[in-house]
N, C-alpha and C positions, 0 to 999 in steps of 0.2 A: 504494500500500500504506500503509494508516496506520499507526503504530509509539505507540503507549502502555507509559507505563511506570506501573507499580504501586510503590506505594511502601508498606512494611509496617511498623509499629513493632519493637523489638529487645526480641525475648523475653526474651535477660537481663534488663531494665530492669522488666522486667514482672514478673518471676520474683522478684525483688531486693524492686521495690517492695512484689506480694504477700506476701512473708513477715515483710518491714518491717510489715504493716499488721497483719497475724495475729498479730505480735509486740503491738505495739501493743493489739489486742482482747484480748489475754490479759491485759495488762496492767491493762486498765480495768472488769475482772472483774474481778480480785484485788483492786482498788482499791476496788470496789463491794461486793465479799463483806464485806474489812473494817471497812468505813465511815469514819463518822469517827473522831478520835483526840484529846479530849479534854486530853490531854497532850503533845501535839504544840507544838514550837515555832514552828512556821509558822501563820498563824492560816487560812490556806484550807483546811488539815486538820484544823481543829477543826471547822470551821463546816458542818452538813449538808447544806445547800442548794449549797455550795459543790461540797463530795467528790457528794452525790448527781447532782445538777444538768450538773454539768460534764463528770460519768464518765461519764452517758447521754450525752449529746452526743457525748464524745470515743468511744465503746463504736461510736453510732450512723455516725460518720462514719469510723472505720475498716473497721466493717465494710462500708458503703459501697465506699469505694476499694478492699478486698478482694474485694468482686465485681465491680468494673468490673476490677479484672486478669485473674480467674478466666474472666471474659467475653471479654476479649479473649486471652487466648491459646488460648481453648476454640472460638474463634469469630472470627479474626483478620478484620478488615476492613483496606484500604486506608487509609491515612491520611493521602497524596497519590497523588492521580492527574494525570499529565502526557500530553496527547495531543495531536493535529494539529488538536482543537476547542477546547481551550482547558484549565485549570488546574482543579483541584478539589482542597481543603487542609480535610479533613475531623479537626479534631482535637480535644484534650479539650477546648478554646476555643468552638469550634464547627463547623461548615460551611459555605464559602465557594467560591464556584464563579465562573467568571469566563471568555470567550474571550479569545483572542490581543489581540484587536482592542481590549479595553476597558483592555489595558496600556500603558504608556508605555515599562516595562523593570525589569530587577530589580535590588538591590543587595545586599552580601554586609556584616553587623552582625557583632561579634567574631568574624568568622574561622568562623563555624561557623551562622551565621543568613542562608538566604535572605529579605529582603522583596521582593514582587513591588507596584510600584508600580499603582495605578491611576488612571485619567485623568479619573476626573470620582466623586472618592471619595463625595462629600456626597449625591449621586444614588443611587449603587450602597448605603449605609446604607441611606438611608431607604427603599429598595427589601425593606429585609429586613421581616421580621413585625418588629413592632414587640416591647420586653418583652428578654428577653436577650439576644436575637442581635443588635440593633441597640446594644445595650449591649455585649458583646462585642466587635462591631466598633469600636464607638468608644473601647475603651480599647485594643485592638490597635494603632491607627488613630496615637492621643496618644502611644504609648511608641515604635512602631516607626517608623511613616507611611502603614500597609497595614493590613487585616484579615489579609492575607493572607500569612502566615510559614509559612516552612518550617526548622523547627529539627532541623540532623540529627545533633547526637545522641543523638536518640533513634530515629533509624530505622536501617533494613537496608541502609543504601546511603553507597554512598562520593560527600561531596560533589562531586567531581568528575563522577560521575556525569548528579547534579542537573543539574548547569550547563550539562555537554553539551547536555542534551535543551531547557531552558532556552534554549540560545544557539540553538539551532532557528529559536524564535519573538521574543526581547522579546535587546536590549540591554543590556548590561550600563551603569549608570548608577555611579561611584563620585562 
């Protein structure tokens, strides 16, 4: 019998962030209605290029992140998958997929960060399409030691959980 576990993001976090961002887009409206301010002591609120320029940008990239929330909770995907074939750690970073076999073992970062290490990393990069995902990985890669992180809390699931299914297939490495 094979036993997969889904792993879901935490609609608070989503919910919280969405209105965060909705806030934010409101914000960079009003800021764009009024424009600049001439008598402003700050000189990036004098300056047009500055108030125009930057509100589009901050307008464009909130509402942005307001649809990738509105999309995930209207359309909830997996954001780890844990199975008897191997790992898949689909997240806002990227998609990273991997069998048992190509781990060494995993380690636990402040108490709340799975990395799952892999055994032959330089390979498994340059396997990715080249352009973001290999960029991706390799900053994953410099900060943690893996592409392949599972930060939970932002998910539906109690680390302990994780681990169990985890201690399954790969070692734990401290």
């Amino acid at each position: 019998m094979s036993s997969q576990l889904a792993i879901y993001q935490k609609k608070t976090k989503l919910i919280i962030g969405g209105l965060a961002m909705a806030v934010m887009a409101f914000g960079m409206v009003v800021m764009l209605w009024i424009g600049p301010n001439p008598d402003s002591i700050f000189r990036f609120f004098r300056s047009p290029l500055m108030v125009y320029g930057l509100g589009c940008a901050g307008l464009l990239l909130s509402l942005w992140l307001l649809w990738f929330a509105m999309k995930s909770l209207s359309k909830p995907k997996p954001r780890v998958m844990i199975s008897d074939d191997g790992l898949i750690v689909d997240g806002f970073t990227g998609r990273f997929a991997g069998k048992w076999s190509d781990f060494t073992g995993y380690t636990i970062k402040n108490k709340s960060i799975f990395v799952i290490l892999h055994k032959d990393l330089k390979t498994y990069i340059s396997s990715l399409p080249s352009g973001r995902p290999q960029q991706t990985a390799q900053a994953l890669s410099r900060r943690f030691g893996s592409p392949f992180v599972i930060e939970t809390p932002i998910l539906e699931t109690e680390m302990s959980t994780i681990e169990k299914h985890l201690q399954k297939h790969l070692k734990s490495i401290f």
